[in-house]
Steps between C-alpha positions, in 0.01 A plus 500: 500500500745775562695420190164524302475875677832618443491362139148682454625850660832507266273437219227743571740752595870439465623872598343457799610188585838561415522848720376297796919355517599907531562662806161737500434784640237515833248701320545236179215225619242855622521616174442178271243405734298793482562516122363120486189594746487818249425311198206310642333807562165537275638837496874541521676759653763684347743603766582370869645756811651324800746671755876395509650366857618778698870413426456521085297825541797647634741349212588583169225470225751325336573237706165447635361398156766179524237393753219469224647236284786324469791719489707319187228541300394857555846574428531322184179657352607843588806452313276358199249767480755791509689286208146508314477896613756593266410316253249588209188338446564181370507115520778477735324757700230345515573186613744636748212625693286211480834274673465786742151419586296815275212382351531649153245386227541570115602838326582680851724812448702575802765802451843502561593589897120371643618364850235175570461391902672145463443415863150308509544290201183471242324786671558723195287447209532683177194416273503520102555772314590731799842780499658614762695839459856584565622528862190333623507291884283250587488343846342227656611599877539791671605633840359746755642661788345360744581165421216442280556291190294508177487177249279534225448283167553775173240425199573737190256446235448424136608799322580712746715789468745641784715821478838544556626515829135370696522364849268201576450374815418146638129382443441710191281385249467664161221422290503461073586767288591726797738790420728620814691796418876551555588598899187343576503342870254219594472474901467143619143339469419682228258370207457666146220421309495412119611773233560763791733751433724640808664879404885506507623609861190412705451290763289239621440442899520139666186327447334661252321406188534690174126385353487381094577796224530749776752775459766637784625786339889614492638578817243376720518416845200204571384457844145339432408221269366664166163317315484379161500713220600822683753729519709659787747759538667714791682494810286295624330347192188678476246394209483669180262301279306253546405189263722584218417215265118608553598875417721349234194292337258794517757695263631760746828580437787419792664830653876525524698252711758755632268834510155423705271757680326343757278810503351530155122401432373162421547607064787435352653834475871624351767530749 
């Protein structure tokens, strides 16, 4: 019987099995468990916060992520994905970030110098058809001061289109046909609907949803989740227009993205 399970578990999942003869660290078994228990979920969720011992909370960032994994292979796809950063989109690229653990599916553009979290390994998915802008980080963990720790799966979408330079956080999911614009930074928790579009600059609060086709214009600071179909703009986001596809439909024409006067009557008139 035990050489049946063994035999089954190598064959069901041999990287597992085979990291279970590396020295792991203490937080290693609390995170795949609660990724396991994650998955079951009818709905899943996309990030996990837990507080570090009172010894690591004091430590290094550095050297307190060891305790995630296993330490040899953190290390070895760090050194892989910064050998892919400098390279441009290609085959080898490619499949130098799937043998890191990136989920990458076909005709993904990723831009020369785009650090990728390698830490959790398979918790970064890249779907079809998505690009991913020059200078570009994307993280899967992230550390607070007071010893708070943020894991989070990252889910970019089919077609999606991200700036140069864009921060995104742990637990961010990015719907289809999104466009983030460059210097864009995505809090952790944070969901964007399908074909959004986020305004170079802005950014987006822990937690929040961006609804579907809604608009956060440039610059924008977002402190509130923003519905469907509307648009926001300020410091705080305040809302502009609502429904723009209906508006859109009924043959009114859209006002200027980087000019708006929240003041002017309901007709469309000139700025």
């Amino acid at each position: 019987m035990t050489q049946k399970y063994w035999l089954e578990e190598f064959l069901s999942n041999p990287r597992d099995f085979i990291d279970q003869f590396y020295n792991q660290g203490k937080y290693y078994q609390k995170i795949r468990a609660w990724d396991k228990n994650n998955k079951k979920r009818k709905n899943p969720r996309s990030y996990y916060v837990f507080t570090l011992d009172s010894e690591d909370a004091k430590r290094n960032a550095t050297f307190s992520t060891f305790e995630f994994g296993i330490k040899e292979h953190m290390i070895r796809r760090g050194y892989i994905t910064k050998i892919a950063s400098l390279l441009p989109m290609n085959n080898l690229k490619g499949n130098l970030l799937k043998l890191a653990g990136i989920q990458i599916e076909e005709n993904v553009f990723i831009a020369p110098e785009v650090t990728i979290d390698p830490v959790l390994r398979g918790w970064i998915r890249l779907r079809k058809g998505c690009s991913i802008g020059w200078g570009s980080k994307l993280f899967n963990h992230l550390f607070e001061e007071n010893g708070k720790i943020i894991i989070g799966y990252v889910d970019i979408g089919e077609e999606v289109s991200i700036g140069g330079f864009a921060s995104i956080s742990p637990g961010v999911t990015i719907g289809k046909k999104a466009n983030i614009g460059a210097e864009v930074r995505l809090a952790p928790g944070v969901t964007i609907g399908n074909y959004a579009k986020i305004g170079a600059g802005s950014l987006i609060s822990p937690f929040l949803t961006v609804g579907e086709g809604a608009e956060v214009m440039m610059g924008s600071i977002v402190t509130e989740s923003v519905s469907p179909g509307t648009k926001v703009q300020g410091n705080p986001a305040k809302v502009v227009m609502e429904k723009i596809r209906d508006r859109q439909k009924k043959g009114e024409k859209p006002r200027l993205d980087l000019i708006v006067n929240p003041n002017i009557d309901k007709g469309n008139q000139a700025i």
